[in-house]
Each structure stands twice: as C-alpha cells, then as structure tokens.
N, CA, C and O of each residue as an XYZ file, in Angstrom:
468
protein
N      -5.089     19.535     11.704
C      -4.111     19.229     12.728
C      -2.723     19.183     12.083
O      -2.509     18.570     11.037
N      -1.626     19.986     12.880
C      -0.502     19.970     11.912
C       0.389     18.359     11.774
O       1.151     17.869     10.940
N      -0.226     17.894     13.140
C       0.522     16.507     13.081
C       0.295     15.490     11.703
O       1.201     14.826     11.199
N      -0.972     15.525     11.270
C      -1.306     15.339     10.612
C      -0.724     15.419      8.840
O      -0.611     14.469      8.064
N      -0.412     16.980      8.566
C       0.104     17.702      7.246
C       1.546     16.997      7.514
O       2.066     16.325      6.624
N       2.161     17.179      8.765
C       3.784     16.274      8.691
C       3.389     14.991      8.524
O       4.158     14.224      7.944
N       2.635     14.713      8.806
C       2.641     12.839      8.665
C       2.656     12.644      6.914
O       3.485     11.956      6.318
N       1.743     13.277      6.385
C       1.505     13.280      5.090
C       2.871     13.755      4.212
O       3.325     13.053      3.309
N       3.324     14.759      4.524
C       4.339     15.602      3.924
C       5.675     14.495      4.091
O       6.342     14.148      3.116
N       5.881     14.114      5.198
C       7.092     12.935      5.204
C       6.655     12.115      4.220
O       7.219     12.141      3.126
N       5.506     11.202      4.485
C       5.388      9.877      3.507
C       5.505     10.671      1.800
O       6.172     10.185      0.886
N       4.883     11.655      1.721
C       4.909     12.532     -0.025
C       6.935     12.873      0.049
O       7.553     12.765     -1.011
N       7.498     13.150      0.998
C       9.265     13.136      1.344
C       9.598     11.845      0.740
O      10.152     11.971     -0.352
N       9.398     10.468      1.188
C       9.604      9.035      1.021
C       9.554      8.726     -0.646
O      10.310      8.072     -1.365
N       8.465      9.402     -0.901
C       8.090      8.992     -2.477
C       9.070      9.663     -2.959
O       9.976      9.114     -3.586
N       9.024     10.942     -2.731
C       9.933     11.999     -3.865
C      11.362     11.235     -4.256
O      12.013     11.187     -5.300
N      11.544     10.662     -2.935
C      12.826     10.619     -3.027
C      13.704      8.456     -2.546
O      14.650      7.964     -1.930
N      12.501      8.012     -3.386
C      12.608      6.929     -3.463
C      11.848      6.293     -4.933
O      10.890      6.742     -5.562
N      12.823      4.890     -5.217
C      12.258      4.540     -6.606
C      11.254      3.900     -6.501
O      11.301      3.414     -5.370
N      10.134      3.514     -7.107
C       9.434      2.422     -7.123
C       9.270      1.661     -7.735
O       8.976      1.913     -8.903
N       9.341      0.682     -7.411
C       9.479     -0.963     -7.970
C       8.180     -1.535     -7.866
O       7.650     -1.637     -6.760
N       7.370     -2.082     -9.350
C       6.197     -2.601     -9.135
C       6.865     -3.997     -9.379
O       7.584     -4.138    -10.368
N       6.680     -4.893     -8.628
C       7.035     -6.301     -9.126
C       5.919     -7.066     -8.650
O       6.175     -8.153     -8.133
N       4.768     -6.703     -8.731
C       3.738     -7.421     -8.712
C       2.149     -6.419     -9.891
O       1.261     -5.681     -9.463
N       2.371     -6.777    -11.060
C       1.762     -5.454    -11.587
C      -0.062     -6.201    -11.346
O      -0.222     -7.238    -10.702
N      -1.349     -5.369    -12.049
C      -2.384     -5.339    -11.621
C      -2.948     -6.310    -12.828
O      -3.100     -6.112    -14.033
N      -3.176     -7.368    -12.034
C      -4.139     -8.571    -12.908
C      -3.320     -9.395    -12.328
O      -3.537    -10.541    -12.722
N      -2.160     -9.307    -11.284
C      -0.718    -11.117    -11.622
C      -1.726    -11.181    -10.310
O      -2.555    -10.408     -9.831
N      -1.101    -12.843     -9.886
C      -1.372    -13.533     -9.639
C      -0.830    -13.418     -8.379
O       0.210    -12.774     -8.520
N      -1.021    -13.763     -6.981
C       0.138    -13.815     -5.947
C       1.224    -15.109     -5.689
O       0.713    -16.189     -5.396
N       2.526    -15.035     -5.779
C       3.317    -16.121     -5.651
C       2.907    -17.877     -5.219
O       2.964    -18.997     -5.726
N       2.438    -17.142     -3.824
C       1.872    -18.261     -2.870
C       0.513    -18.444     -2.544
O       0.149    -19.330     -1.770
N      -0.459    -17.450     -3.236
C      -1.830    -17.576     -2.734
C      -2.535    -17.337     -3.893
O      -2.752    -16.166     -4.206
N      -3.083    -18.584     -4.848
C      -3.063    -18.263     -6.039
C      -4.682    -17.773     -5.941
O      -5.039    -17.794     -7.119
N      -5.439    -17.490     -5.406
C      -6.898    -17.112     -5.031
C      -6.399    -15.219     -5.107
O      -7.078    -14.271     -5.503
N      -5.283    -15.233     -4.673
C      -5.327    -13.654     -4.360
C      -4.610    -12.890     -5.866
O      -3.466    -13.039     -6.294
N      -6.067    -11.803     -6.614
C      -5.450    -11.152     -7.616
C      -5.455     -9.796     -7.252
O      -6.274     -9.098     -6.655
N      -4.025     -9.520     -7.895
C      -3.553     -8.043     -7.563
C      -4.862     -6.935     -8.329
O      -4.888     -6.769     -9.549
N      -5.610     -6.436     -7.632
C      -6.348     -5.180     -8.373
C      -6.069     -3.469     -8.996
O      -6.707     -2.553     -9.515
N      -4.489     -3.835     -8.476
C      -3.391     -2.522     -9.092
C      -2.338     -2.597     -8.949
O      -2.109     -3.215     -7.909
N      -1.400     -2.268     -9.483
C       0.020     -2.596     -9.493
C       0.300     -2.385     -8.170
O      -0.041     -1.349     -7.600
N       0.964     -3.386     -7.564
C       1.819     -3.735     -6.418
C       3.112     -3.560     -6.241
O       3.737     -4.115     -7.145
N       4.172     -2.733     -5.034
C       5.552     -2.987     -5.332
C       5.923     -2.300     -3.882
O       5.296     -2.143     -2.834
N       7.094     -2.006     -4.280
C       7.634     -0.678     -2.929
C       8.778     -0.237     -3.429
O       9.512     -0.519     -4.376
N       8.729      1.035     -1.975
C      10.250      1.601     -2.466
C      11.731      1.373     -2.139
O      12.274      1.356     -1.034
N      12.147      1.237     -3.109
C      13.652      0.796     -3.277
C      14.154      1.802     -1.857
O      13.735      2.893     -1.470
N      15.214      0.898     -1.325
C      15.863      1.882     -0.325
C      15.528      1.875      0.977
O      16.377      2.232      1.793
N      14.093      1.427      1.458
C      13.451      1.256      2.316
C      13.324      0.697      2.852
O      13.368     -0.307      2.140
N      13.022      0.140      4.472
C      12.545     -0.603      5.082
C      11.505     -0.833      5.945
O      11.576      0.060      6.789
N      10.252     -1.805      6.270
C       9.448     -2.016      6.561
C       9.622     -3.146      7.758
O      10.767     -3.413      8.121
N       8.599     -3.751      8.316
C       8.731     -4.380      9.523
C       9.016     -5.776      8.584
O       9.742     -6.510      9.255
N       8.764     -6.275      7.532
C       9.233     -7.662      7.059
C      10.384     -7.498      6.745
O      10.780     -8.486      6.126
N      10.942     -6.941      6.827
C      12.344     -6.204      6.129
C      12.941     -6.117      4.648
O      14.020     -6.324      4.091
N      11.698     -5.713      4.327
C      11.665     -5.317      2.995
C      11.146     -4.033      2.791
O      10.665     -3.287      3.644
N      11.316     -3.785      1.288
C      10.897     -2.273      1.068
C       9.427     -1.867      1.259
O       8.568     -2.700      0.970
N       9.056     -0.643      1.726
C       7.957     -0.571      2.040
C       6.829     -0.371      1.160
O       6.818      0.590      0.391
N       6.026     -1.072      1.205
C       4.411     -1.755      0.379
C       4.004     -0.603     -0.016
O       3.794      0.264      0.833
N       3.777     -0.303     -1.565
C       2.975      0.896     -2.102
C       2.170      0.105     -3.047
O       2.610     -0.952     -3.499
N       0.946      0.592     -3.386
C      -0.036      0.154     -4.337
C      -0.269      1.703     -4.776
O      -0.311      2.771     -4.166
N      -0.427      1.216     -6.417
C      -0.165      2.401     -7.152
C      -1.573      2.347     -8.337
O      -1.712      1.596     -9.303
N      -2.304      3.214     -7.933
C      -3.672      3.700     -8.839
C      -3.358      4.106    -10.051
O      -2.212      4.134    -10.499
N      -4.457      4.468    -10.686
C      -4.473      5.110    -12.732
C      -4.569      6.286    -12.100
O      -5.191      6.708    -13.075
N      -4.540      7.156    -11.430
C      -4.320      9.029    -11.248
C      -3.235      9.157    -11.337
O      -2.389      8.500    -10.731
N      -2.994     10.261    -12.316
C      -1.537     10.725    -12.381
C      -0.782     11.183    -11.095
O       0.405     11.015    -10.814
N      -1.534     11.657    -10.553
C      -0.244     12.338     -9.674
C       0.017     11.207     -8.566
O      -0.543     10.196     -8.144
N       1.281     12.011     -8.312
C       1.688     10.356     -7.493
C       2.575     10.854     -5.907
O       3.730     11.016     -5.513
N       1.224     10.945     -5.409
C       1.125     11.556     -3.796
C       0.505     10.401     -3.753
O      -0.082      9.693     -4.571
N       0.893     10.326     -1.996
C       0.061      9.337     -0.522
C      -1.522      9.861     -0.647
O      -1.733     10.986     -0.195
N      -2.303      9.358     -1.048
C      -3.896      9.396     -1.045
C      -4.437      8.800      0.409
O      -5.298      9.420      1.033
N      -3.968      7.761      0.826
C      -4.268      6.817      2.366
C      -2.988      5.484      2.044
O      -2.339      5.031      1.101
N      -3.166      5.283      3.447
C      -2.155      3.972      3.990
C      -3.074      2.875      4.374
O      -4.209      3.182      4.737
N      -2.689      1.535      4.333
C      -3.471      0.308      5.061
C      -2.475      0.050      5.659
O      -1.306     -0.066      5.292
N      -3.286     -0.104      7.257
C      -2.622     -0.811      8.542
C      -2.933     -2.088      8.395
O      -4.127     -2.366      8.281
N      -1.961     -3.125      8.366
C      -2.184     -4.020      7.749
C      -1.820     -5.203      8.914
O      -0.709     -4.953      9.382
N      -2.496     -6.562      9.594
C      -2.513     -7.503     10.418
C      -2.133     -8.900      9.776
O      -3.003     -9.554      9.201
N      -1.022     -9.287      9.861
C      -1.194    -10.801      9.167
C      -0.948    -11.937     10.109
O       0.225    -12.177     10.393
N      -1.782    -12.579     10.567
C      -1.915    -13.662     11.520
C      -0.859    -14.656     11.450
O      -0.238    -15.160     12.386
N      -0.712    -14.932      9.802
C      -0.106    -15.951      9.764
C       1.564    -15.646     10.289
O       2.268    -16.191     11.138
N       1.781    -14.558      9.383
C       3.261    -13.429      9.770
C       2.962    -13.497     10.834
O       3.360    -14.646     11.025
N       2.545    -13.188     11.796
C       2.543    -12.539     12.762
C       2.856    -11.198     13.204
O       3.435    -10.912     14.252
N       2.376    -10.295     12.211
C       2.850     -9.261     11.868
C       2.494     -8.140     11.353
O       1.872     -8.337     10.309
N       2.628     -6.834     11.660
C       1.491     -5.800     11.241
C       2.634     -4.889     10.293
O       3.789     -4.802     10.710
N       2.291     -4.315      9.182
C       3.174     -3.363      8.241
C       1.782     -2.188      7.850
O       0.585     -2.359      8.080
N       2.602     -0.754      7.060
C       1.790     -0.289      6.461
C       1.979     -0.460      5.158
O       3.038     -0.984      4.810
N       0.944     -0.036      4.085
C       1.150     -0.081      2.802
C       0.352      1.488      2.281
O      -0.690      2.056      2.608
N       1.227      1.722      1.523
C       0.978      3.611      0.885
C       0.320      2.967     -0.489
O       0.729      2.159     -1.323
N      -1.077      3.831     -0.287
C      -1.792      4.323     -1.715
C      -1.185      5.094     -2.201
O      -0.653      5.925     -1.464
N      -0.969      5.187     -3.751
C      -0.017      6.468     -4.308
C      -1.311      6.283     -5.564
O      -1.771      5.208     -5.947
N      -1.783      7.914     -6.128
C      -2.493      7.903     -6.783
C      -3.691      6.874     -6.976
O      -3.965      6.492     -8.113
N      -4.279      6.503     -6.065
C      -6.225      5.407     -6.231
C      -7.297      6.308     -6.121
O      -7.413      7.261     -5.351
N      -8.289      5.773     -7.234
C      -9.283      6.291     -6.980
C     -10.038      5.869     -5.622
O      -9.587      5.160     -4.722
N     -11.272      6.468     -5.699
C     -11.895      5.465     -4.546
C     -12.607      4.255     -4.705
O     -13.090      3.479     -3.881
N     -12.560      4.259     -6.203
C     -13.070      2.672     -6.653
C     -11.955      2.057     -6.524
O     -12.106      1.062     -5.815
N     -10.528      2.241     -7.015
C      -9.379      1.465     -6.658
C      -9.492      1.270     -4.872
O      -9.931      0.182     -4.500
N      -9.220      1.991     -4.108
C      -9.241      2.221     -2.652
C      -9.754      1.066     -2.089
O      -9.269      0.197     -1.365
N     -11.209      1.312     -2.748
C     -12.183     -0.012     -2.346
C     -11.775     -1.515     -2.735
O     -12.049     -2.505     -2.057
N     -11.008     -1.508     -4.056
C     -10.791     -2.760     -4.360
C      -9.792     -2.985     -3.645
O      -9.989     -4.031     -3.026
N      -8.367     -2.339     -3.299
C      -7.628     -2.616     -2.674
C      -7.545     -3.177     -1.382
O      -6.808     -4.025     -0.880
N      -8.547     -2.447     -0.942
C      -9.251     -2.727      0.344
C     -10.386     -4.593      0.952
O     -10.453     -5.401      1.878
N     -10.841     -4.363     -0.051
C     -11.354     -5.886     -0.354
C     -10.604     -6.315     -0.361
O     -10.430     -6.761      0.773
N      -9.363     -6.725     -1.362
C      -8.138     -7.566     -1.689
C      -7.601     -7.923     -0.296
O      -7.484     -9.116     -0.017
N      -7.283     -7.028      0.555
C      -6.811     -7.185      1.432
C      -7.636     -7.862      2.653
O      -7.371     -8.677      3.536
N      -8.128     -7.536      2.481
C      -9.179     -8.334      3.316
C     -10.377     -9.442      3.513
O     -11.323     -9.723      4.248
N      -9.557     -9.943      2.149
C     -10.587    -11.547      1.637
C     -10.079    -12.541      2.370
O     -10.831    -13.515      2.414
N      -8.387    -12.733      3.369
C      -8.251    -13.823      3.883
C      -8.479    -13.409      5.764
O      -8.147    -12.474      6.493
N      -9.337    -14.900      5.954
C      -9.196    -14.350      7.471
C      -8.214    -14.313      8.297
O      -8.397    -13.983      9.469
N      -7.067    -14.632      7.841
C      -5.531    -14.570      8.330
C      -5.062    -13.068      7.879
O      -3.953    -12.798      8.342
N      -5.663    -11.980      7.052
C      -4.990    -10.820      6.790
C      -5.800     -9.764      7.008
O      -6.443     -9.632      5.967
N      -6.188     -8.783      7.931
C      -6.392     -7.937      7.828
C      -6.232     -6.683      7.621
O      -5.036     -6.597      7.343
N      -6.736     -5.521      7.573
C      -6.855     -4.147      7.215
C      -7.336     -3.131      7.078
O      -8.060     -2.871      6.117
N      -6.992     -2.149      8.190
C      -7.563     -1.057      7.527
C      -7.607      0.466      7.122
O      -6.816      0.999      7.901
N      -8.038      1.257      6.445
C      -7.640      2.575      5.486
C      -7.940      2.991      6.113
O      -8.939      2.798      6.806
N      -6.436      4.497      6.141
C      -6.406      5.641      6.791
C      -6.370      6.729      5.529
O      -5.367      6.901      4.836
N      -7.288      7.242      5.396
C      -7.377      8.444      4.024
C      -7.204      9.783      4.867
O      -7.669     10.348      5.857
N      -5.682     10.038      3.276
C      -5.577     11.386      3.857
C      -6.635     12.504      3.647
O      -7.458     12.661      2.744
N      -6.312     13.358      4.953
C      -7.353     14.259      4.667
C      -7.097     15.815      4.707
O      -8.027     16.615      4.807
N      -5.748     16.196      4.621
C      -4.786     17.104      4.309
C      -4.482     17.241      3.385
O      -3.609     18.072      3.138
C-alpha cells in the first residue's frame, strides 16, 4: 500500500534529518519509576515535537542501520495521554523487550506497529 511506503519514508525523512539525543541510555534507571529499567537506549529527536511537548520518543537497538523498524502507540492513564515512540534499528528480541517495558505498568500501555515496507 503506498500509504503505507510514505508513512515510513517521512518518519526515515524525520531521522535523516534530526539529531538524536539518548538521555536515557540502556540499563539507567527511570527518573520517577525506579521499578522501570530502560532495555535500550532511550531519547528523541532534537527539533521535534510530540503530544507531551517534547521531542519525539525514539528507542534505539544494536543494528546498525538506523531506519524506523516499528512505532509504539503508546496510552498513559496517568498523563492522560497517548504519544508515539520510533524503533530505530531493534532486533526482534529488542522489539519484544521494549515492548514488555512498556507495558509492565497498568497505567501505561502499548502497542507495535512493524514496518512492513
């Protein structure tokens, strides 16, 4: 579906041409939820904005190349508030952990859209 290859091709647009900032790297700890450990470097891109109004949420895998693999639609009860977050380079063992992570509190949900373009 071509809607599809543009959806992908913009967000791979976003990366090219945005920095990324990991300020949460893979093993830390989360600020406020000390139960929650990062399972891959955490950050976003500089320049950007997202519905918290911050830069938008990328989690970044050990594969070199550094394309949109899938996005998490993401629910936070407590926020009240839904954002996406871009896989850039995960395996599917990362995918999975990321995926767990996100979905260990019952106040946060999520879930993966893998590209398939």
């Amino acid at each position: 579906m071509k809607t599809d290859a543009d959806f992908w091709n913009a967000v791979n647009t976003l990366l090219a041409e945005s920095e990324i900032v990991v300020d949460r790297p893979k093993g830390s700890v989360h600020p406020h939820w000390p139960d929650f450990v990062y399972p891959a470097d955490y950050g976003y891109l500089k320049g950007t904005a997202s519905m918290d109004g911050s830069g938008i949420d990328v989690w970044i895998g050990s594969e070199l190349h550094r394309q949109a693999d899938a996005i998490l639609c993401t629910i936070d009860l407590l926020k009240r508030d839904s954002e996406i977050k871009i896989l850039i380079g995960c395996t599917e063992a990362e995918k999975s952990l990321i995926v767990n992570a996100q979905n260990q509190s019952s106040n946060m949900k999520a879930i993966l859209v893998r590209r398939t373009v």
